[in-house]
Structures are given as structure tokens and as C-alpha cells.
mmCIF file of the N, C-alpha and C atoms, coordinates in Angstrom:
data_MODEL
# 
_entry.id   MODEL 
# 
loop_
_atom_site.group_PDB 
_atom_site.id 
_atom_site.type_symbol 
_atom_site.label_atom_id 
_atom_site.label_alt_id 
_atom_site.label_comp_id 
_atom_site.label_asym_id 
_atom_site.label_entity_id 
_atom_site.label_seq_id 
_atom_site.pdbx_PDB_ins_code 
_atom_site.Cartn_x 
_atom_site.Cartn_y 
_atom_site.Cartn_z 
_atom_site.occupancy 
_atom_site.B_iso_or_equiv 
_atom_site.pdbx_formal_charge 
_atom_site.auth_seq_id 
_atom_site.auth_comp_id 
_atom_site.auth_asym_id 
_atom_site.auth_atom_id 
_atom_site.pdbx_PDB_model_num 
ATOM 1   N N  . UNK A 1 1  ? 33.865 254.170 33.382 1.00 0.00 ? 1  UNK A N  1 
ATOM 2   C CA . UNK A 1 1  ? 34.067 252.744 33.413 1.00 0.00 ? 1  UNK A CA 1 
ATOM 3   C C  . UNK A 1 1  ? 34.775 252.272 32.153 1.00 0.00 ? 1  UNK A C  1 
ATOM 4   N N  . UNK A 1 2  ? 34.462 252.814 30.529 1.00 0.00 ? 2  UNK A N  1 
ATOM 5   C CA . UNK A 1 2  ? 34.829 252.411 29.582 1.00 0.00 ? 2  UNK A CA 1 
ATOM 6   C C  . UNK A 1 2  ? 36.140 252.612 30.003 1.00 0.00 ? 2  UNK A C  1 
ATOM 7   N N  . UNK A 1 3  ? 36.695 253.975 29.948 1.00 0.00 ? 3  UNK A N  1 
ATOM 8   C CA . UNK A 1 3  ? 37.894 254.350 30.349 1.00 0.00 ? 3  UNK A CA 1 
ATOM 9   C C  . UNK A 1 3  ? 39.101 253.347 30.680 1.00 0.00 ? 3  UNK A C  1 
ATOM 10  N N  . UNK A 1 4  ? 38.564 252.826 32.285 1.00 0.00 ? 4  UNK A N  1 
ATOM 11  C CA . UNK A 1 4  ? 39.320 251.729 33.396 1.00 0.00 ? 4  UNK A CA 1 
ATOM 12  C C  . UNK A 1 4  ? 39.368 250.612 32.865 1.00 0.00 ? 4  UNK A C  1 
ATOM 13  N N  . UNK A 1 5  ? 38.491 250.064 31.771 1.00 0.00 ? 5  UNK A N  1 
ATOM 14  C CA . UNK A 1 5  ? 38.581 248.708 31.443 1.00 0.00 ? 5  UNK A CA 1 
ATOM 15  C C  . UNK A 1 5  ? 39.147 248.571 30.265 1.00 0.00 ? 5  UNK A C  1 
ATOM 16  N N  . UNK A 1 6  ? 39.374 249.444 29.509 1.00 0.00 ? 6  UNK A N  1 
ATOM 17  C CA . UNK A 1 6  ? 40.393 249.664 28.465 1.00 0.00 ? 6  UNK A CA 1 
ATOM 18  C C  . UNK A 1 6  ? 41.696 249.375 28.997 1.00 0.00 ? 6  UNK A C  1 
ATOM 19  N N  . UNK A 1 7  ? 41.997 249.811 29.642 1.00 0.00 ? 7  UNK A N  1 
ATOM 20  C CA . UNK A 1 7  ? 43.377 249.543 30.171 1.00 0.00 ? 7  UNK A CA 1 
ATOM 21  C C  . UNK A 1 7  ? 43.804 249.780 31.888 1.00 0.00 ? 7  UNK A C  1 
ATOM 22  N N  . UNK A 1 8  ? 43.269 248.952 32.579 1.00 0.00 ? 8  UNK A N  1 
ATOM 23  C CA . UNK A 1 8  ? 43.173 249.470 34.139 1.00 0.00 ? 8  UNK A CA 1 
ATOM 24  C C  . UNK A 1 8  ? 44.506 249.745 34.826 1.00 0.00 ? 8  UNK A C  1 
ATOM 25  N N  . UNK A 1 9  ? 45.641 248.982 34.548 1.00 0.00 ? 9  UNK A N  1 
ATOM 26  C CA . UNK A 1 9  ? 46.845 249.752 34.919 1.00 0.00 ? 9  UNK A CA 1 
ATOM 27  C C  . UNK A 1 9  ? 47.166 250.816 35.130 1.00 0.00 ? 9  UNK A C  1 
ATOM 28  N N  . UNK A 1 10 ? 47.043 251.291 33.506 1.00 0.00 ? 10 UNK A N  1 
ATOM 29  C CA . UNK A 1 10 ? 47.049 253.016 33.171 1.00 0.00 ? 10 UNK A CA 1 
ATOM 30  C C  . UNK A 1 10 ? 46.391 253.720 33.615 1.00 0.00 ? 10 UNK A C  1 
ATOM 31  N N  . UNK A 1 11 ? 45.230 253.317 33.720 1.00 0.00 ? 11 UNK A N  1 
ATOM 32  C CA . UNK A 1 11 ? 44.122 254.110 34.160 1.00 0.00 ? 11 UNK A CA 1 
ATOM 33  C C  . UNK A 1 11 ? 43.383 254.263 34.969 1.00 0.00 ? 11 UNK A C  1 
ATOM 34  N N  . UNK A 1 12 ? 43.624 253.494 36.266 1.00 0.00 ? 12 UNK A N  1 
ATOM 35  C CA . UNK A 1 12 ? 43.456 253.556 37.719 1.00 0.00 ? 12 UNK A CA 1 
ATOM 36  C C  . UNK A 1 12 ? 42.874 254.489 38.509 1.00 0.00 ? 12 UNK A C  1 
ATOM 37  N N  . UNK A 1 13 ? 44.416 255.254 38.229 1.00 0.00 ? 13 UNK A N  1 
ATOM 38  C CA . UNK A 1 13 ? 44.481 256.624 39.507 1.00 0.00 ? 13 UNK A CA 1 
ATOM 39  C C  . UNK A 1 13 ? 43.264 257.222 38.978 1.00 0.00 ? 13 UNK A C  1 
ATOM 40  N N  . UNK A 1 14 ? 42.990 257.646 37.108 1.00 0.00 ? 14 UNK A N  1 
ATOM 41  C CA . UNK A 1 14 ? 42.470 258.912 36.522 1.00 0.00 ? 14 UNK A CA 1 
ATOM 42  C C  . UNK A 1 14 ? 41.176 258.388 36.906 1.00 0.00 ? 14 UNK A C  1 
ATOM 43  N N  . UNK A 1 15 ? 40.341 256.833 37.052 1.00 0.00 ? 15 UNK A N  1 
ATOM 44  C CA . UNK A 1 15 ? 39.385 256.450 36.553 1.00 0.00 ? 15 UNK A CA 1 
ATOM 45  C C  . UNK A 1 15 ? 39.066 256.262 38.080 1.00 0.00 ? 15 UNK A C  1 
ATOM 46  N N  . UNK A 1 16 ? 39.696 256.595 39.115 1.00 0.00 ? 16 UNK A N  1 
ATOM 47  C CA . UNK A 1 16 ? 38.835 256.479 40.636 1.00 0.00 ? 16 UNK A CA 1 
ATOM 48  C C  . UNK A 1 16 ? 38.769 258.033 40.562 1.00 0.00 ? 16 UNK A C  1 
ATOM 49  N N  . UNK A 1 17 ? 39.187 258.858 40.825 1.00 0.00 ? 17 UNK A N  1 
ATOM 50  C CA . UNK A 1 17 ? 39.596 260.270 40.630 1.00 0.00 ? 17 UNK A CA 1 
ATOM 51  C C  . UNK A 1 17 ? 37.982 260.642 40.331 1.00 0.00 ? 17 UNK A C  1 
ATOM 52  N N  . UNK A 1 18 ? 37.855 260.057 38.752 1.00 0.00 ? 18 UNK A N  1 
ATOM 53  C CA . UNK A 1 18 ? 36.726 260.508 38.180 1.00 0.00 ? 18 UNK A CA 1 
ATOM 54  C C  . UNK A 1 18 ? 35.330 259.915 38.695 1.00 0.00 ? 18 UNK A C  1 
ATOM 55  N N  . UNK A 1 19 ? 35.594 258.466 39.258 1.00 0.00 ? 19 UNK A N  1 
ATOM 56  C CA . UNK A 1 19 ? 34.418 257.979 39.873 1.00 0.00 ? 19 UNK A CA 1 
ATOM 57  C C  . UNK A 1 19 ? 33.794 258.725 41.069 1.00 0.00 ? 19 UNK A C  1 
ATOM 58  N N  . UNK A 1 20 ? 34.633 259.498 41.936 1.00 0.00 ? 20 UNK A N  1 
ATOM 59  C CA . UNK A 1 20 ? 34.477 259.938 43.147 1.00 0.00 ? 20 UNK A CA 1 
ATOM 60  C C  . UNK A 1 20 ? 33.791 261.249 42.988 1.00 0.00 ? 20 UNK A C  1 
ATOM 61  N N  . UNK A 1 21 ? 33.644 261.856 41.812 1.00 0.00 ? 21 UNK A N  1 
ATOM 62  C CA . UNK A 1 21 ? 33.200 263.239 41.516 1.00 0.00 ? 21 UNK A CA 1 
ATOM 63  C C  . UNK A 1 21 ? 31.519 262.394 41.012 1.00 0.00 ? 21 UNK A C  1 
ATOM 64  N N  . UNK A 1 22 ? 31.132 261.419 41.052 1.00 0.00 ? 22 UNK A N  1 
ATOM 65  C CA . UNK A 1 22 ? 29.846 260.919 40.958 1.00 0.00 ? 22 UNK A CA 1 
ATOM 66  C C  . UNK A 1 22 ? 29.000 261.606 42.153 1.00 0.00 ? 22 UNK A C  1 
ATOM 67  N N  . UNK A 1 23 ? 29.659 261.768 43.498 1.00 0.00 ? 23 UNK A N  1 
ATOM 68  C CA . UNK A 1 23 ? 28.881 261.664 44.499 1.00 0.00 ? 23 UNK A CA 1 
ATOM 69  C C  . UNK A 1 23 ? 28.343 263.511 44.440 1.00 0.00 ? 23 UNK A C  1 
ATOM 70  N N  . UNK A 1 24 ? 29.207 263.651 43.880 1.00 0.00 ? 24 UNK A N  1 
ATOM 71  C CA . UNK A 1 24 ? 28.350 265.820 43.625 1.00 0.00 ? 24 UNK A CA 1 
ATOM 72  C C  . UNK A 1 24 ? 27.310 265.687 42.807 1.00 0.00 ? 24 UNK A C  1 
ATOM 73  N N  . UNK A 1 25 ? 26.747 264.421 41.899 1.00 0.00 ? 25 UNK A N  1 
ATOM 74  C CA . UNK A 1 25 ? 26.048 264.486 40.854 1.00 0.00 ? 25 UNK A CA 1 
ATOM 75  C C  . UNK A 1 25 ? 24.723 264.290 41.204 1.00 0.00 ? 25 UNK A C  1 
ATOM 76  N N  . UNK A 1 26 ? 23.707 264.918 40.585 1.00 0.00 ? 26 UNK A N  1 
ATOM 77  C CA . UNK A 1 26 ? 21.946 264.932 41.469 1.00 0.00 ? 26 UNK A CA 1 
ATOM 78  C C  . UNK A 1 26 ? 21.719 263.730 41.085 1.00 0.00 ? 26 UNK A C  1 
ATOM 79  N N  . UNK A 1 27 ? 22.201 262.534 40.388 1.00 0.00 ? 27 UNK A N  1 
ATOM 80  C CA . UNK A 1 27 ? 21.607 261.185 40.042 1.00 0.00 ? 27 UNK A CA 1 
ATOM 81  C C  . UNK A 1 27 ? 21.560 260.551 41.357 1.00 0.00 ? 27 UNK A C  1 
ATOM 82  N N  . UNK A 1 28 ? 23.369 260.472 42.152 1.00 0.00 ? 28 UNK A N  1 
ATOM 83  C CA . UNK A 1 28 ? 23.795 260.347 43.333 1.00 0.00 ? 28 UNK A CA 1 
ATOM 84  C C  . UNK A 1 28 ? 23.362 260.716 44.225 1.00 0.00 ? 28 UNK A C  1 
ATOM 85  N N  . UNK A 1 29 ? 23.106 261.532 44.606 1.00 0.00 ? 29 UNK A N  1 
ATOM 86  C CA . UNK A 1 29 ? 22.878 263.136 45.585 1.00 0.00 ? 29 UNK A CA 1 
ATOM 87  C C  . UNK A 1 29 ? 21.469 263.315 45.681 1.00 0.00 ? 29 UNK A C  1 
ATOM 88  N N  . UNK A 1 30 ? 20.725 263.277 44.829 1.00 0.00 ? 30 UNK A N  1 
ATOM 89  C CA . UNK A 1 30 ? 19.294 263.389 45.451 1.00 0.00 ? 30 UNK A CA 1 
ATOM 90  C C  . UNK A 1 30 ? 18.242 262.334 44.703 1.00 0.00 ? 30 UNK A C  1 
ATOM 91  N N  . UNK A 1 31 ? 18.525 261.948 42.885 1.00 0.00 ? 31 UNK A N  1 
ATOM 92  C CA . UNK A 1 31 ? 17.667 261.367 42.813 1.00 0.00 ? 31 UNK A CA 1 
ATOM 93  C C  . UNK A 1 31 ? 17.884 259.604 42.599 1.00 0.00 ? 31 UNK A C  1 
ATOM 94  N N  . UNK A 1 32 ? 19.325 258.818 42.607 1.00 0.00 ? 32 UNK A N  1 
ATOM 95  C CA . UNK A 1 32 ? 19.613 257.665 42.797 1.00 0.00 ? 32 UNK A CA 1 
ATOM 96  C C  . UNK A 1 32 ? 18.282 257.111 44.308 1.00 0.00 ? 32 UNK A C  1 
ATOM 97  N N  . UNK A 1 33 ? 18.415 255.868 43.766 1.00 0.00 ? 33 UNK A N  1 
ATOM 98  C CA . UNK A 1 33 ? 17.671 255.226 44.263 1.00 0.00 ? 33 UNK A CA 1 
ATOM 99  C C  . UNK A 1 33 ? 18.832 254.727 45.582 1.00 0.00 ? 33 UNK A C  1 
ATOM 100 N N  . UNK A 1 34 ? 18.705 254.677 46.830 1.00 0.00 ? 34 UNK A N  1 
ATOM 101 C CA . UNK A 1 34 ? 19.855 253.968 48.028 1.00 0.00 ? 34 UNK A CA 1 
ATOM 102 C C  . UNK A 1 34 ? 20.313 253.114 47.689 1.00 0.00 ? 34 UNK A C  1 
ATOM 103 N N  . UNK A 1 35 ? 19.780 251.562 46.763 1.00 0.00 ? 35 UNK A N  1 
ATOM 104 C CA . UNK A 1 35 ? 20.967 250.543 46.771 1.00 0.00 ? 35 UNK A CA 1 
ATOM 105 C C  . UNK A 1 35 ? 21.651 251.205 45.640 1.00 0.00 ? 35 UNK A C  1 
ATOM 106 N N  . UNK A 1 36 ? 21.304 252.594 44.751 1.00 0.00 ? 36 UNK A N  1 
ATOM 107 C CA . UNK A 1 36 ? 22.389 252.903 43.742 1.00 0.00 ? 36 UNK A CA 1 
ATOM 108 C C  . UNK A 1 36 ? 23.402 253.025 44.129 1.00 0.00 ? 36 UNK A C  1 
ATOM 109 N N  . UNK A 1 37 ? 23.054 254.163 45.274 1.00 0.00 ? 37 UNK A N  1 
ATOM 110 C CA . UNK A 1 37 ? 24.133 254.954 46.117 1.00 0.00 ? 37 UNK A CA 1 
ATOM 111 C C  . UNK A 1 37 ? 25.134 253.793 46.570 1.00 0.00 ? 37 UNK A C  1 
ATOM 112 N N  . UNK A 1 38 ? 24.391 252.985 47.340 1.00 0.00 ? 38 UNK A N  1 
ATOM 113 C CA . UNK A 1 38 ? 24.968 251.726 48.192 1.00 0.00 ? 38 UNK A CA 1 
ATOM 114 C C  . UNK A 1 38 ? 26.089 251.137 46.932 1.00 0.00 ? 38 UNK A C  1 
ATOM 115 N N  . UNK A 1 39 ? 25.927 250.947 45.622 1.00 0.00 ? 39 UNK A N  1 
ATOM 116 C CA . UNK A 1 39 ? 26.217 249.698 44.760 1.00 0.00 ? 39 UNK A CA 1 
ATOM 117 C C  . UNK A 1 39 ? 28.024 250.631 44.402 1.00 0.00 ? 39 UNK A C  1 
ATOM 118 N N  . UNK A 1 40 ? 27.307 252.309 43.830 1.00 0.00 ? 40 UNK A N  1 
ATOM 119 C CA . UNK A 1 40 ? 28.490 253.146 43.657 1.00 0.00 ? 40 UNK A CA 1 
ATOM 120 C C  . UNK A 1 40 ? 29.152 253.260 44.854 1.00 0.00 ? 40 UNK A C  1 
ATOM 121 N N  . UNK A 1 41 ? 29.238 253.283 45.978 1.00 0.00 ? 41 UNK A N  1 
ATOM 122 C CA . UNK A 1 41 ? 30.207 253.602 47.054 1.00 0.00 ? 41 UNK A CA 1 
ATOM 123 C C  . UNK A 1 41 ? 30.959 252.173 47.196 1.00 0.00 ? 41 UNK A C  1 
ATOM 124 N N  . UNK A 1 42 ? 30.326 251.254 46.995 1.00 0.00 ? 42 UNK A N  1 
ATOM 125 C CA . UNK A 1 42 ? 30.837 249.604 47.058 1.00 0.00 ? 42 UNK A CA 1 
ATOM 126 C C  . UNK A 1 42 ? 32.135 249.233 46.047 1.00 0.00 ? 42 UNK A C  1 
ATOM 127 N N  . UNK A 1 43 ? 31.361 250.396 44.320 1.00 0.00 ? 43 UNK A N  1 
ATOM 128 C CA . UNK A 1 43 ? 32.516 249.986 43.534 1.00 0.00 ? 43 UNK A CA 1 
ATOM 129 C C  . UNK A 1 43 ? 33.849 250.705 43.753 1.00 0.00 ? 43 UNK A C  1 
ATOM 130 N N  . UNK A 1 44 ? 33.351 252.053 44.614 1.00 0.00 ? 44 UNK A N  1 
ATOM 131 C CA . UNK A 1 44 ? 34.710 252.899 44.765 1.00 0.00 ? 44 UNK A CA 1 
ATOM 132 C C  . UNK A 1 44 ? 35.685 252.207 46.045 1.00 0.00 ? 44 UNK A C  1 
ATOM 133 N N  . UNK A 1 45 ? 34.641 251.800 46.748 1.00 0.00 ? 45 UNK A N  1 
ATOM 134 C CA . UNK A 1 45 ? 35.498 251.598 48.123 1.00 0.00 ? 45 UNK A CA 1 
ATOM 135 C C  . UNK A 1 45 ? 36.490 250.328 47.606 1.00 0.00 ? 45 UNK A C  1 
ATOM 136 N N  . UNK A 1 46 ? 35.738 249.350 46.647 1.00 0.00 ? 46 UNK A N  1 
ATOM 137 C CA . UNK A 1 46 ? 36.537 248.137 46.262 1.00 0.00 ? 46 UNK A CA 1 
ATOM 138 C C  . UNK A 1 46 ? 38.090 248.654 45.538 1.00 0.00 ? 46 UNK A C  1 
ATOM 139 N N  . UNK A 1 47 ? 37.689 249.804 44.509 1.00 0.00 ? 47 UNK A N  1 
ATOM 140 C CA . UNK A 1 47 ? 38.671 250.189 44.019 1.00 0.00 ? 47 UNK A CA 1 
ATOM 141 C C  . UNK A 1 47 ? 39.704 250.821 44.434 1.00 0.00 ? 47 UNK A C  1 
ATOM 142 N N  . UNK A 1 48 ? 39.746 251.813 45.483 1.00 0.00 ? 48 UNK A N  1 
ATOM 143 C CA . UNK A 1 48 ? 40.275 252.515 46.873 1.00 0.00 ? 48 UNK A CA 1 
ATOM 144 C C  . UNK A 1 48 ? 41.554 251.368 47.090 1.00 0.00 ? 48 UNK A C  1 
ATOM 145 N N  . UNK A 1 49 ? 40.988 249.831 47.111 1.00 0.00 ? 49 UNK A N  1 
ATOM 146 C CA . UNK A 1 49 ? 41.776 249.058 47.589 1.00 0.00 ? 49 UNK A CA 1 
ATOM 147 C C  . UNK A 1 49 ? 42.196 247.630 46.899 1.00 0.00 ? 49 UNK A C  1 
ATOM 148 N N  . UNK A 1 50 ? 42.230 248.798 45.504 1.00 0.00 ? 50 UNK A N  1 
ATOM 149 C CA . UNK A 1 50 ? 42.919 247.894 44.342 1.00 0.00 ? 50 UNK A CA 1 
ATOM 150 C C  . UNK A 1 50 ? 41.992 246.603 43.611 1.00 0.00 ? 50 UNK A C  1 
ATOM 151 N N  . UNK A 1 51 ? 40.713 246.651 43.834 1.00 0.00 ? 51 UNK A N  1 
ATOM 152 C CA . UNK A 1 51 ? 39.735 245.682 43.404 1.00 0.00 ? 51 UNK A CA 1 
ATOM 153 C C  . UNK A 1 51 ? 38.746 245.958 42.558 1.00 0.00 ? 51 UNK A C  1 
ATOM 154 N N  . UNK A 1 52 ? 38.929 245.289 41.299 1.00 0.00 ? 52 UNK A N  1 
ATOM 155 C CA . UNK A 1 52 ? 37.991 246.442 40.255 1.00 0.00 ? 52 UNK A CA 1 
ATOM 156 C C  . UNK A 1 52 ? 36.916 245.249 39.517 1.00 0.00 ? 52 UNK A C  1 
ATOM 157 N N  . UNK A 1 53 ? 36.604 244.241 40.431 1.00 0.00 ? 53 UNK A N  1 
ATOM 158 C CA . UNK A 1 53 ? 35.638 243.321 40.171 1.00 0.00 ? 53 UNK A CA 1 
ATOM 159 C C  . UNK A 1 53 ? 34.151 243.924 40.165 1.00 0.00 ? 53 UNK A C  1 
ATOM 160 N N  . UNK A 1 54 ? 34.032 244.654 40.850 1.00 0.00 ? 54 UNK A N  1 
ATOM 161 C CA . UNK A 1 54 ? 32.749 244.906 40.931 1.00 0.00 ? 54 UNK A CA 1 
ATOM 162 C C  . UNK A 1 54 ? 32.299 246.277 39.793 1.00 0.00 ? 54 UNK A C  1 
ATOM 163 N N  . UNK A 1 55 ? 33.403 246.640 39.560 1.00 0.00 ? 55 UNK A N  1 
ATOM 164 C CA . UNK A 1 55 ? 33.413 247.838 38.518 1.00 0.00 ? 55 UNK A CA 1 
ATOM 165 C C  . UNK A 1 55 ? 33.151 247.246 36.993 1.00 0.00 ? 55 UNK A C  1 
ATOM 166 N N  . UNK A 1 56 ? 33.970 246.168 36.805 1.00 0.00 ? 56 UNK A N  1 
ATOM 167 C CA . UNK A 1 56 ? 34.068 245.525 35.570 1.00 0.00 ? 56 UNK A CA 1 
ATOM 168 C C  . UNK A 1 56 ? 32.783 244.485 35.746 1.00 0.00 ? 56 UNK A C  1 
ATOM 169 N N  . UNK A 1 57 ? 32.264 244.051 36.473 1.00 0.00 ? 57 UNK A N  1 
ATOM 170 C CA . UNK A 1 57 ? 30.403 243.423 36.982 1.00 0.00 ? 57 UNK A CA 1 
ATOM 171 C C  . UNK A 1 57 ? 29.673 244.343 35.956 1.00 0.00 ? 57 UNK A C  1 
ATOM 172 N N  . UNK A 1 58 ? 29.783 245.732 36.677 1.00 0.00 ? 58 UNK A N  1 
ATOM 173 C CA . UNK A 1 58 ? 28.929 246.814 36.135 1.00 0.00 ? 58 UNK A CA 1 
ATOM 174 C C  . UNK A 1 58 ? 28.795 247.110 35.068 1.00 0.00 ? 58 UNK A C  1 
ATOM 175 N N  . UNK A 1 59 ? 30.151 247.427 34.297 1.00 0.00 ? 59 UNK A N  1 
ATOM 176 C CA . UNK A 1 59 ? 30.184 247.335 33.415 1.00 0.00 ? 59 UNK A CA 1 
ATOM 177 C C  . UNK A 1 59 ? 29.769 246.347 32.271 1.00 0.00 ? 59 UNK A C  1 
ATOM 178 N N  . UNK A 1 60 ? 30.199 245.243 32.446 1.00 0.00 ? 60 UNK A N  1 
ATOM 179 C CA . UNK A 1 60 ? 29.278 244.297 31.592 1.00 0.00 ? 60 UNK A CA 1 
ATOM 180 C C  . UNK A 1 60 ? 28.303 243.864 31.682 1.00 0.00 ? 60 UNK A C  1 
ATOM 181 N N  . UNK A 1 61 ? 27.083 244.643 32.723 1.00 0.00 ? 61 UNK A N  1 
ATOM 182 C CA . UNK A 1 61 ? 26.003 244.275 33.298 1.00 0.00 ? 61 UNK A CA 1 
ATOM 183 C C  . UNK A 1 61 ? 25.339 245.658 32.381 1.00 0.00 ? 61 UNK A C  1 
ATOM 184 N N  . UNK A 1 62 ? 25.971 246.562 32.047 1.00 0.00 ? 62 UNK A N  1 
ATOM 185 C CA . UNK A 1 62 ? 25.420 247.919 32.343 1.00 0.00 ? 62 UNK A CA 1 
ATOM 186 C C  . UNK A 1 62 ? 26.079 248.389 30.971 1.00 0.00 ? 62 UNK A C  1 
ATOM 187 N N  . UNK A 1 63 ? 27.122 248.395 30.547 1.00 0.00 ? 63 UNK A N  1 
ATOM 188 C CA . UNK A 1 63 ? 27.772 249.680 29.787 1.00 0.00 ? 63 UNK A CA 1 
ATOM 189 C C  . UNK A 1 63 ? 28.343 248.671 28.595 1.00 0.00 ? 63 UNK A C  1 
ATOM 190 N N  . UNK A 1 64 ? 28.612 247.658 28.813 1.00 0.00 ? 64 UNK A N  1 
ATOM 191 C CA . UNK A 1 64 ? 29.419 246.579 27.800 1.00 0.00 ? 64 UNK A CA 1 
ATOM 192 C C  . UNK A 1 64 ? 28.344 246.554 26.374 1.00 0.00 ? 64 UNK A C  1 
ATOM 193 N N  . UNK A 1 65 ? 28.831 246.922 25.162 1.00 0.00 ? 65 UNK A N  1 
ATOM 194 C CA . UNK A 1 65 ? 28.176 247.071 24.215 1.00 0.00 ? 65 UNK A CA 1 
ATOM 195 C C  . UNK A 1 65 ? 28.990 245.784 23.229 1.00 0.00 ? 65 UNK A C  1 
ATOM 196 N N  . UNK A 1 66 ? 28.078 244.833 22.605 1.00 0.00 ? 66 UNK A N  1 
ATOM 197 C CA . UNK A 1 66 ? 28.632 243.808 21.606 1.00 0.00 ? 66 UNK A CA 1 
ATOM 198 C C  . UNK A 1 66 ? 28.658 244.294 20.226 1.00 0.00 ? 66 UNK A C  1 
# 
């Protein structure tokens, strides 16, 4: 996420690429909670189709450090 919001132009293609390799991960895969699963497939599918609102949500909900 830091990655994409640094500069999302640039970093698009590399930063869905890398989101999508989440779903091999046991957080995802066996021990995420369903609306996790639900929330990550929501931010990829948004992004899939050029919409990175819900990614940059997350991020400043989640990862945004002051």
C-alpha cells in the first residue's frame, strides 16, 4: 500500500501485481477473518478497474503513520 500511494501512476501495475499474491498468504487463506477476505478482494477488484479509493481508505485507516 505504502508503495501505490507514494506515487500511484508509477506504481499501479507493480502494486496490484503485488496485492494479488496476498491471496497465497495463510493470513488470507486460512486465518483472515471473511469480511478481511471480503474487504481485500473489494480493494483489488476496485483497483483491477482503475479505482484506488478504497486502497488509500485502508491505508489511512490502517498503515498511514503521522
Amino acid at each position: 500500500m505504502n508503495y501505490y500511494v507514494q506515487d500511484p501512476a508509477a506504481h499501479a501495475q507493480q502494486s496490484l501485481a503485488q496485492m494479488r499474491t496476498i491471496k497465497e498468504k495463510h493470513l488470507y487463506a486460512k486465518a483472515g477473518a471473511p469480511d478481511f477476505r471480503e474487504s481485500v478482494d473489494a480493494e483489488i477488484a476496485a483497483l483491477e478497474l482503475g479505482d484506488a479509493g478504497l486502497l488509500q481508505l485502508d491505508y489511512q485507516a490502517n498503515c498511514k503513520v503521522d
